[in-house]
C-alpha positions in Angstrom: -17.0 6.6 -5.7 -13.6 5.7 -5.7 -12.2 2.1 -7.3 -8.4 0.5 -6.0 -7.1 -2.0 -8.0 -3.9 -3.2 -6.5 -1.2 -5.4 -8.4 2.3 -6.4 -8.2 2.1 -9.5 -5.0 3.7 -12.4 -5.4 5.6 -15.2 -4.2 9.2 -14.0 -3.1 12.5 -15.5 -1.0 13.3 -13.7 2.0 15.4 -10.5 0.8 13.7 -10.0 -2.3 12.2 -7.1 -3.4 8.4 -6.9 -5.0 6.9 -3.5 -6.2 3.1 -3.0 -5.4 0.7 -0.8 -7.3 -2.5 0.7 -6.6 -4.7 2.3 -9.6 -7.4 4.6 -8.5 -10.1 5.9 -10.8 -13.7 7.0 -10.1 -14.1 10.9 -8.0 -11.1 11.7 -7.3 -10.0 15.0 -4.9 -6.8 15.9 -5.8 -6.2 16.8 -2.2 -6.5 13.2 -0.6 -3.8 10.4 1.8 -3.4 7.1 -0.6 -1.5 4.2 1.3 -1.1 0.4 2.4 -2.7 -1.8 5.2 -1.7 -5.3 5.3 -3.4 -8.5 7.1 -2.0 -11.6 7.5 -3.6 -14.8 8.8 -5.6 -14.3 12.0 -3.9 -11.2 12.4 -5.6 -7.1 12.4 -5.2 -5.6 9.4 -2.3 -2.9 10.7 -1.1 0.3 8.7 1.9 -0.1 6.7 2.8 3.2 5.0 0.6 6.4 3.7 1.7 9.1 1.1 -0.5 12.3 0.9 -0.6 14.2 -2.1 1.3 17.0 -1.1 4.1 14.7 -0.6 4.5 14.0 2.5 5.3 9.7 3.7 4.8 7.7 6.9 6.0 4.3 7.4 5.0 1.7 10.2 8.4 1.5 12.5 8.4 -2.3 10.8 8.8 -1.4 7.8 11.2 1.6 8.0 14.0 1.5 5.6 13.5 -1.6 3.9 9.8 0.0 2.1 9.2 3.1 0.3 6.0 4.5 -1.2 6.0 7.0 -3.9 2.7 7.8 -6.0 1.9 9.4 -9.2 -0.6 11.9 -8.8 -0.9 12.6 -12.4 -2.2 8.5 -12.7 -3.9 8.8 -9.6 -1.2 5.5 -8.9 0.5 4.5 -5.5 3.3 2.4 -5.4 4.6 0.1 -2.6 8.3 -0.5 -3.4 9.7 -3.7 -1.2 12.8 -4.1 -0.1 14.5 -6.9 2.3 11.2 -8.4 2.5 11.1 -10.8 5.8 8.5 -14.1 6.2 6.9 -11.3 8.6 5.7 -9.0 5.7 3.8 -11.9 4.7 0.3 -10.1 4.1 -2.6 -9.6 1.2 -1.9 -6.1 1.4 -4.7 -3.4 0.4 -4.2 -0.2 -1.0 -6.9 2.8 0.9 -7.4 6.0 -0.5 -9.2 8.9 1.9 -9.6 12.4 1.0 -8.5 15.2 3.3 -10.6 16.2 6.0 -13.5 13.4 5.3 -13.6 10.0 7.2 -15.1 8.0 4.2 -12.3 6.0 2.8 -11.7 3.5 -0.5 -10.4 0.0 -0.3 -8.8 -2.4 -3.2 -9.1 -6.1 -3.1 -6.1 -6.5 -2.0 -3.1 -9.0 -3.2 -1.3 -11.4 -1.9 2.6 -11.1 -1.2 4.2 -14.0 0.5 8.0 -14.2 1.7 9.4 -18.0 2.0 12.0 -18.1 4.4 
């Protein structure tokens, strides 16, 4: 099994900036896509960005050019790096971790970020 434990939400003014993290431990395939979902108030939970190991980083259309996501595959770490957050990105945002080629997939607990306007 895989454990997330996310970190880094907060309360924020619109432009801020926060910086998430996402620790995984437990089996972990080198080889694997780590990356954010978010889910705000009777909303779906909606993709925000995924990193894969090899390096390679996709980004809801929403969220293009204000977020970046970088991880540390040596701490098995995923970072969410916020930028010109809007009241919009308002979200307890949840870090997932899936390994290549298998549809099983690892969730955190999430953590709140909220962007007054």
């Amino acid at each position: 099994q895989v454990q997330l434990v996310e970190s880094g939400g907060g309360l924020v003014q619109a432009g801020g900036s926060l910086r998430l993290s996402c620790a995984a431990s437990g089996s972990i395939f080198t080889v694997n896509t780590m990356g954010w979902y978010r889910q705000a108030p009777g909303k779906q939970r909606e993709l925000v960005a995924t990193h894969t190991s090899g390096g390679i980083a996709n980004y809801a259309d929403s969220v293009k050019g204000r977020f970046t996501i970088s991880r540390d595959n040596a701490k098995n770490t995923v970072y969410l790096q916020m930028n010109s957050l809007k009241p919009e990105d308002t979200a307890v945002y949840y870090c997932t971790y899936k390994r290549t080629y298998y549809s099983s997939s690892a969730w955190g607990q999430g953590t709140q970020v909220t962007v007054s306007s």
